[in-house]
DRENPARO-969665 format. One record per residue (C-alpha): x, y, z. Coordinates in Angstrom, 3 decimals. Layout:
REM DRENPARO-969665
- X,Y,Z $
...
This chain:
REM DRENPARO-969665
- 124.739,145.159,169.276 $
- 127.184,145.628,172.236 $
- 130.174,145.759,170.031 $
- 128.507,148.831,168.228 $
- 127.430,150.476,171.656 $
- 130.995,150.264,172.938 $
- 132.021,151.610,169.397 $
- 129.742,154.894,169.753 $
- 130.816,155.669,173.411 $
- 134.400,155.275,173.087 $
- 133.591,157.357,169.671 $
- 131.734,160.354,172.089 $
- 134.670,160.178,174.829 $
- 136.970,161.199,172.030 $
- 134.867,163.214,171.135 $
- 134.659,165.231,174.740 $
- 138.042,165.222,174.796 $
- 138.733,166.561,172.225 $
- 136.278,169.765,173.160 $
- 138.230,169.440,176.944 $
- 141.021,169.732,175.358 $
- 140.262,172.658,172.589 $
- 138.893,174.561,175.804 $
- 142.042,173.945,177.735 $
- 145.442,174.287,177.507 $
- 146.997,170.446,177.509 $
- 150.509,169.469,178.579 $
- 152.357,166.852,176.419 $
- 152.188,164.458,179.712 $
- 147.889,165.062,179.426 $
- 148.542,164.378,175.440 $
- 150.321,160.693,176.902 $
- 147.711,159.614,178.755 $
- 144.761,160.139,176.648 $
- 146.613,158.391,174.132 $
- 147.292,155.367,176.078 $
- 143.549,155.319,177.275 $
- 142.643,155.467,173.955 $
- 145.013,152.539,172.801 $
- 143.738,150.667,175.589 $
- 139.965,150.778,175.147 $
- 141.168,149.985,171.106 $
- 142.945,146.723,172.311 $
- 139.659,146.106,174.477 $
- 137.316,145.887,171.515 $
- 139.717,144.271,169.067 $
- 139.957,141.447,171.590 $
- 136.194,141.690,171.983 $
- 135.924,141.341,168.452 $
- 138.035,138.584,168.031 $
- 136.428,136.714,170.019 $
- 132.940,137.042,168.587 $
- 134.300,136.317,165.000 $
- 136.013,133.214,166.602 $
- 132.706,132.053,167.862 $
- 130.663,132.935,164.786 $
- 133.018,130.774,162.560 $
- 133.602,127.989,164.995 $
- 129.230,127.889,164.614 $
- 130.025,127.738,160.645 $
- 132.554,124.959,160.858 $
- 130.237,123.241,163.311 $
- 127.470,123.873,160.992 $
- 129.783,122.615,157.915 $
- 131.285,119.512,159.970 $
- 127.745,118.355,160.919 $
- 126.439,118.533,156.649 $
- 129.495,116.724,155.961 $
- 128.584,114.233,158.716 $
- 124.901,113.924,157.895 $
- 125.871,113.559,154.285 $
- 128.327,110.176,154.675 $
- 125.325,108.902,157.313 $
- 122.852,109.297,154.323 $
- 122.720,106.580,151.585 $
- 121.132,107.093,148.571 $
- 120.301,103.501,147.129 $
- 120.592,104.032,142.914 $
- 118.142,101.069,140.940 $
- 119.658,99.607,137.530 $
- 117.328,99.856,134.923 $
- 118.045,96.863,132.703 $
- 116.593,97.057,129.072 $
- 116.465,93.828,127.251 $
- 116.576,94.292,123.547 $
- 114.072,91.679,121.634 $
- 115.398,90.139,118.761 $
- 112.982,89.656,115.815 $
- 114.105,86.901,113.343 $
- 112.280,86.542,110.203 $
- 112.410,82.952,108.064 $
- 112.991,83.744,105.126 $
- 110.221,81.357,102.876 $
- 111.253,80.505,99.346 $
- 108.656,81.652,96.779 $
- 107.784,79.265,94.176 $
- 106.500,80.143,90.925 $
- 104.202,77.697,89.264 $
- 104.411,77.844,85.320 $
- 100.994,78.033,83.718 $
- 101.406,75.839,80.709 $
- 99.189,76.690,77.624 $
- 97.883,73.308,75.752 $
- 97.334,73.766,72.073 $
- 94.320,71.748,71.233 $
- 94.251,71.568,67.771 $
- 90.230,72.051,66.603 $
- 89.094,69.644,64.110 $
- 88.019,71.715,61.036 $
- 84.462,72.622,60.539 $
- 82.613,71.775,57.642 $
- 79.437,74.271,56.994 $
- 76.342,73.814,55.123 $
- 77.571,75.469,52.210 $
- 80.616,73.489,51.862 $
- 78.646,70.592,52.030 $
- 76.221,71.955,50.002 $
- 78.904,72.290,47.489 $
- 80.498,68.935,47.993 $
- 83.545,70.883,49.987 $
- 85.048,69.663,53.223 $
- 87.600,66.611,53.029 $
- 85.261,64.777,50.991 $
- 84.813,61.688,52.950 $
- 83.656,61.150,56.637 $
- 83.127,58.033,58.272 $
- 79.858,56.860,60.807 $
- 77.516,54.364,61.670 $
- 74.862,53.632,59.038 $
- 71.569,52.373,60.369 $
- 68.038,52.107,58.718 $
- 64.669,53.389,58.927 $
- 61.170,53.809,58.132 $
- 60.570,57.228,55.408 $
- 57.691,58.936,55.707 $
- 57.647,62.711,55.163 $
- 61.045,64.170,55.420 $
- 62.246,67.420,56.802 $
- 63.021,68.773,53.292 $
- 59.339,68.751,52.450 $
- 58.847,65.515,50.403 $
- 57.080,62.359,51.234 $
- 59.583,59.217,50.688 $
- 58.594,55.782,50.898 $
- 60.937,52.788,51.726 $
- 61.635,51.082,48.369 $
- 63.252,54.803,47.469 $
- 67.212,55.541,47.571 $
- 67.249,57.971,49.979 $
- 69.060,59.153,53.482 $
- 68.331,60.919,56.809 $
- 71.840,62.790,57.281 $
- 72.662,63.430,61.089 $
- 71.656,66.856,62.653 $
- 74.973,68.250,63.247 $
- 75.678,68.560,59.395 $
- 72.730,68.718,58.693 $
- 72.779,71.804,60.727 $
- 68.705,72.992,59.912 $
- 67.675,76.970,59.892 $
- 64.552,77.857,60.583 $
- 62.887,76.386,58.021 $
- 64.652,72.891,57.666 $
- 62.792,72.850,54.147 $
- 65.382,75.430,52.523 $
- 68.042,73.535,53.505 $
- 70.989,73.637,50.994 $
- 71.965,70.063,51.698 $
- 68.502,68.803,50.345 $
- 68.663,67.032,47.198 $
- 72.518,66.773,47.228 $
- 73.737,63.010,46.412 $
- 76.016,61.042,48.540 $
- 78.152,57.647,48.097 $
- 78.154,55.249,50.453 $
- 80.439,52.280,51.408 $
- 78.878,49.402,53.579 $
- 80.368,45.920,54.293 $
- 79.023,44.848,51.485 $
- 79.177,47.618,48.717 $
- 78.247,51.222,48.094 $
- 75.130,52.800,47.249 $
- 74.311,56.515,45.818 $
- 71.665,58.011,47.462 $
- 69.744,61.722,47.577 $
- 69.473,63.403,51.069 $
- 66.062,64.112,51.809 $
- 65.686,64.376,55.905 $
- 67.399,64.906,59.353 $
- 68.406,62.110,61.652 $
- 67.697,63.969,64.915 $
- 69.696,60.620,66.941 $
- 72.751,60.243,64.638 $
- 76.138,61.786,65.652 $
- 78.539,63.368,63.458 $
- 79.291,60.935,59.809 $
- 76.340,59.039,60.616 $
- 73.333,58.418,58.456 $
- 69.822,56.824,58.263 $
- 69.115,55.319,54.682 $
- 66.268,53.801,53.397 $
- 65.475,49.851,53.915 $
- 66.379,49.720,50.030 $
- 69.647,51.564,49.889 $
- 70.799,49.990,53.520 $
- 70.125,46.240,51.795 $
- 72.829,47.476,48.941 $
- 75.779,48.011,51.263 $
- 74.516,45.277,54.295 $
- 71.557,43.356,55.591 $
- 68.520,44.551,56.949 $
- 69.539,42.084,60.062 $
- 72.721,43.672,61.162 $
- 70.325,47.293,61.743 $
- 74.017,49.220,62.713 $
- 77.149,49.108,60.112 $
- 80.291,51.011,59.773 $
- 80.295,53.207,57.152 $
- 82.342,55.621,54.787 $
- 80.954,58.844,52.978 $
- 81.751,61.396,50.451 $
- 79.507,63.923,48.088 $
- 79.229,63.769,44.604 $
Protein backbone atom coordinates (compact mmCIF):
# COMPACT_ATOMS: atom_id res chain seq x y z
CA UNK A 1 0.00 0.00 0.00
CA UNK A 2 2.82 2.58 0.59
CA UNK A 3 4.64 1.64 -2.51
CA UNK A 4 1.38 2.56 -4.51
CA UNK A 5 0.84 5.88 -2.43
CA UNK A 6 4.38 7.01 -3.21
CA UNK A 7 3.60 5.86 -6.88
CA UNK A 8 0.40 8.26 -7.18
CA UNK A 9 2.13 11.35 -5.57
CA UNK A 10 5.26 11.31 -7.39
CA UNK A 11 2.65 10.56 -10.43
CA UNK A 12 0.57 14.13 -9.36
CA UNK A 13 4.00 16.15 -8.83
CA UNK A 14 4.68 15.40 -12.46
CA UNK A 15 1.77 16.07 -13.07
CA UNK A 16 1.88 19.89 -11.49
CA UNK A 17 4.79 20.36 -13.14
CA UNK A 18 4.03 19.78 -15.97
CA UNK A 19 0.90 22.48 -15.73
CA UNK A 20 3.87 24.94 -13.91
CA UNK A 21 5.65 24.49 -16.56
CA UNK A 22 2.93 24.80 -19.61
CA UNK A 23 1.97 28.13 -17.67
CA UNK A 24 5.52 29.32 -17.59
CA UNK A 25 8.22 29.87 -19.62
CA UNK A 26 11.14 27.19 -18.42
CA UNK A 27 14.88 27.60 -18.94
CA UNK A 28 16.87 24.47 -20.02
CA UNK A 29 18.74 24.78 -16.41
CA UNK A 30 14.72 24.50 -14.77
CA UNK A 31 14.33 21.49 -17.52
CA UNK A 32 17.83 19.90 -15.50
CA UNK A 33 16.62 19.95 -12.34
CA UNK A 34 13.22 18.60 -12.60
CA UNK A 35 14.75 15.90 -14.38
CA UNK A 36 17.19 14.97 -11.81
CA UNK A 37 14.37 15.23 -9.08
CA UNK A 38 12.51 13.08 -11.01
CA UNK A 39 15.39 10.43 -11.50
CA UNK A 40 15.94 10.67 -7.96
CA UNK A 41 12.53 9.98 -6.43
CA UNK A 42 12.63 6.92 -9.44
CA UNK A 43 15.88 5.48 -7.81
CA UNK A 44 13.99 6.00 -4.34
CA UNK A 45 11.16 3.61 -5.12
CA UNK A 46 13.12 1.12 -7.19
CA UNK A 47 15.28 0.67 -4.10
CA UNK A 48 12.08 0.62 -2.07
CA UNK A 49 10.90 -1.96 -4.21
CA UNK A 50 13.72 -4.03 -4.14
CA UNK A 51 13.73 -4.36 -0.99
CA UNK A 52 10.16 -5.49 -0.41
CA UNK A 53 10.52 -8.18 -3.22
CA UNK A 54 13.76 -9.25 -1.36
CA UNK A 55 11.80 -9.73 1.77
CA UNK A 56 8.74 -11.33 0.19
CA UNK A 57 10.96 -14.09 -1.42
CA UNK A 58 13.36 -14.53 1.41
CA UNK A 59 9.55 -15.41 3.39
CA UNK A 60 9.06 -17.99 0.30
CA UNK A 61 12.44 -19.62 0.62
CA UNK A 62 11.93 -19.62 4.37
CA UNK A 63 8.58 -21.00 3.81
CA UNK A 64 10.13 -23.64 1.16
CA UNK A 65 13.33 -24.45 3.44
CA UNK A 66 11.07 -25.16 6.46
CA UNK A 67 8.56 -27.96 4.05
CA UNK A 68 11.71 -29.37 2.98
CA UNK A 69 12.82 -29.57 6.63
CA UNK A 70 9.54 -30.81 8.06
CA UNK A 71 9.40 -33.30 5.25
CA UNK A 72 13.02 -35.27 6.03
CA UNK A 73 11.80 -34.90 10.03
CA UNK A 74 8.59 -36.86 8.98
CA UNK A 75 8.75 -40.69 8.54
CA UNK A 76 6.25 -42.46 6.97
CA UNK A 77 6.58 -46.20 8.23
CA UNK A 78 5.30 -48.49 4.88
CA UNK A 79 3.82 -52.31 6.26
CA UNK A 80 4.66 -55.42 3.88
CA UNK A 81 1.76 -57.22 3.10
CA UNK A 82 2.92 -60.82 2.74
CA UNK A 83 0.47 -63.21 0.84
CA UNK A 84 1.13 -66.83 1.29
CA UNK A 85 -0.11 -68.87 -1.58
CA UNK A 86 -1.77 -72.39 -0.31
CA UNK A 87 -0.89 -75.24 -2.18
CA UNK A 88 -3.67 -77.82 -2.78
CA UNK A 89 -2.33 -81.34 -3.64
CA UNK A 90 -4.72 -83.88 -4.73
CA UNK A 91 -3.79 -87.95 -4.44
CA UNK A 92 -4.53 -89.18 -7.18
CA UNK A 93 -6.61 -92.79 -6.13
CA UNK A 94 -6.47 -95.58 -8.67
CA UNK A 95 -9.96 -96.71 -9.74
CA UNK A 96 -10.53 -100.30 -9.89
CA UNK A 97 -13.00 -101.92 -11.96
CA UNK A 98 -14.47 -105.12 -10.71
CA UNK A 99 -15.57 -107.54 -13.63
CA UNK A 100 -19.07 -108.87 -13.14
CA UNK A 101 -18.74 -112.42 -14.31
CA UNK A 102 -21.95 -114.06 -15.78
CA UNK A 103 -22.25 -117.98 -14.69
CA UNK A 104 -24.05 -120.09 -17.21
CA UNK A 105 -26.05 -122.54 -15.25
CA UNK A 106 -27.11 -124.92 -17.53
CA UNK A 107 -31.11 -125.83 -16.58
CA UNK A 108 -31.86 -129.40 -16.51
CA UNK A 109 -34.59 -129.98 -19.17
CA UNK A 110 -38.17 -130.07 -18.21
CA UNK A 111 -40.30 -132.82 -18.86
CA UNK A 112 -44.25 -131.78 -19.00
CA UNK A 113 -47.29 -133.73 -18.52
CA UNK A 114 -47.83 -134.22 -22.02
CA UNK A 115 -44.51 -135.54 -22.76
CA UNK A 116 -44.94 -137.86 -20.17
CA UNK A 117 -48.21 -138.46 -21.07
CA UNK A 118 -46.83 -139.49 -24.34
CA UNK A 119 -43.92 -141.48 -23.06
CA UNK A 120 -41.50 -138.33 -24.20
CA UNK A 121 -38.71 -136.96 -22.07
CA UNK A 122 -35.32 -139.05 -21.91
CA UNK A 123 -37.20 -142.05 -21.22
CA UNK A 124 -35.69 -143.16 -18.04
CA UNK A 125 -35.32 -141.32 -14.62
CA UNK A 126 -33.97 -142.67 -11.61
CA UNK A 127 -35.50 -142.33 -7.61
CA UNK A 128 -36.20 -143.95 -4.55
CA UNK A 129 -38.99 -146.54 -4.67
CA UNK A 130 -40.87 -147.05 -1.45
CA UNK A 131 -44.30 -148.77 -0.69
CA UNK A 132 -47.65 -148.11 0.48
CA UNK A 133 -51.06 -148.76 1.46
CA UNK A 134 -53.84 -148.03 -1.89
CA UNK A 135 -56.91 -146.93 -1.12
CA UNK A 136 -58.68 -144.45 -3.42
CA UNK A 137 -56.30 -142.75 -5.69
CA UNK A 138 -56.19 -139.26 -7.00
CA UNK A 139 -57.17 -140.42 -10.53
CA UNK A 140 -60.58 -141.45 -9.26
CA UNK A 141 -60.29 -145.27 -8.78
CA UNK A 142 -60.24 -147.33 -5.69
CA UNK A 143 -56.97 -149.72 -5.71
CA UNK A 144 -56.33 -152.29 -3.30
CA UNK A 145 -52.82 -153.70 -2.35
CA UNK A 146 -52.56 -157.07 -4.16
CA UNK A 147 -53.00 -154.65 -7.51
CA UNK A 148 -49.88 -153.52 -9.81
CA UNK A 149 -50.11 -150.13 -9.40
CA UNK A 150 -47.96 -146.74 -8.48
CA UNK A 151 -48.29 -143.35 -6.70
CA UNK A 152 -45.91 -141.19 -9.09
CA UNK A 153 -44.29 -138.14 -7.18
CA UNK A 154 -46.09 -134.68 -7.35
CA UNK A 155 -43.64 -132.83 -9.32
CA UNK A 156 -44.36 -135.00 -12.51
CA UNK A 157 -47.17 -135.71 -11.61
CA UNK A 158 -47.77 -132.07 -11.80
CA UNK A 159 -52.00 -132.23 -10.94
CA UNK A 160 -54.53 -129.39 -12.48
CA UNK A 161 -57.36 -128.68 -10.89
CA UNK A 162 -58.97 -131.65 -11.09
CA UNK A 163 -56.12 -134.28 -10.42
CA UNK A 164 -58.79 -136.83 -11.92
CA UNK A 165 -58.14 -135.61 -15.67
CA UNK A 166 -54.78 -136.06 -15.35
CA UNK A 167 -53.08 -137.23 -18.62
CA UNK A 168 -50.55 -139.33 -16.78
CA UNK A 169 -53.41 -141.60 -15.34
CA UNK A 170 -53.51 -144.94 -16.70
CA UNK A 171 -50.10 -144.62 -18.48
CA UNK A 172 -47.75 -147.82 -17.72
CA UNK A 173 -44.32 -147.63 -16.37
CA UNK A 174 -41.23 -150.19 -16.00
CA UNK A 175 -39.50 -150.47 -13.13
CA UNK A 176 -36.02 -151.78 -12.08
CA UNK A 177 -35.49 -152.74 -8.31
CA UNK A 178 -32.56 -154.70 -6.77
CA UNK A 179 -34.13 -157.50 -7.50
CA UNK A 180 -36.01 -157.19 -10.93
CA UNK A 181 -38.49 -155.01 -12.75
CA UNK A 182 -42.07 -154.77 -12.59
CA UNK A 183 -44.75 -153.01 -15.08
CA UNK A 184 -47.13 -151.16 -13.38
CA UNK A 185 -50.27 -148.55 -14.25
CA UNK A 186 -50.12 -145.06 -12.55
CA UNK A 187 -53.10 -144.49 -10.69
CA UNK A 188 -52.26 -141.68 -7.78
CA UNK A 189 -49.94 -138.83 -6.52
CA UNK A 190 -47.21 -139.31 -3.98
CA UNK A 191 -47.58 -135.90 -2.31
CA UNK A 192 -43.85 -136.84 -0.18
CA UNK A 193 -41.80 -138.22 -3.12
CA UNK A 194 -39.22 -135.97 -4.90
CA UNK A 195 -38.50 -135.90 -8.45
CA UNK A 196 -37.98 -139.99 -10.11
CA UNK A 197 -39.47 -141.27 -7.10
CA UNK A 198 -42.46 -143.52 -6.77
CA UNK A 199 -44.86 -145.30 -4.33
CA UNK A 200 -45.96 -148.84 -5.70
CA UNK A 201 -48.16 -151.18 -4.38
CA UNK A 202 -47.05 -153.91 -1.59
CA UNK A 203 -47.42 -156.41 -4.68
CA UNK A 204 -45.43 -154.69 -7.37
CA UNK A 205 -42.67 -153.38 -4.61
CA UNK A 206 -42.23 -157.40 -3.54
CA UNK A 207 -41.31 -157.97 -7.52
CA UNK A 208 -38.29 -155.68 -7.65
CA UNK A 209 -37.30 -155.94 -3.50
CA UNK A 210 -38.63 -156.92 -0.13
CA UNK A 211 -41.31 -155.53 1.72
CA UNK A 212 -38.45 -155.24 4.65
CA UNK A 213 -36.04 -152.92 3.00
CA UNK A 214 -39.41 -150.14 2.74
CA UNK A 215 -36.75 -147.59 0.58
CA UNK A 216 -34.83 -148.95 -2.74
CA UNK A 217 -33.03 -147.34 -5.53
CA UNK A 218 -34.75 -147.39 -8.49
CA UNK A 219 -34.73 -146.84 -12.40
CA UNK A 220 -37.81 -145.77 -14.62
CA UNK A 221 -38.97 -145.39 -18.10
CA UNK A 222 -42.67 -145.31 -19.92
CA UNK A 223 -43.92 -147.72 -22.12
Amino acid sequence: MTSTRLVLMVFAALVACVLVVSATPVSHNDIQLMEAGTSLELNILNKRGDRSYKKHKGGRRHKKNRGRKNRKTSTTTKKRTTTTRKTTTTKWTPTTTTKKTKTKTTASPTVTVKELSQGGGSGSYSGDGTWYAPGLGSCGTVNSASDMIAALNHVQMANGENPNHNPLCGKYITIHGPEGSVRVEIKDTCPGCGHGDVDLSPAAFSKIANLDMGRIPITWSFD
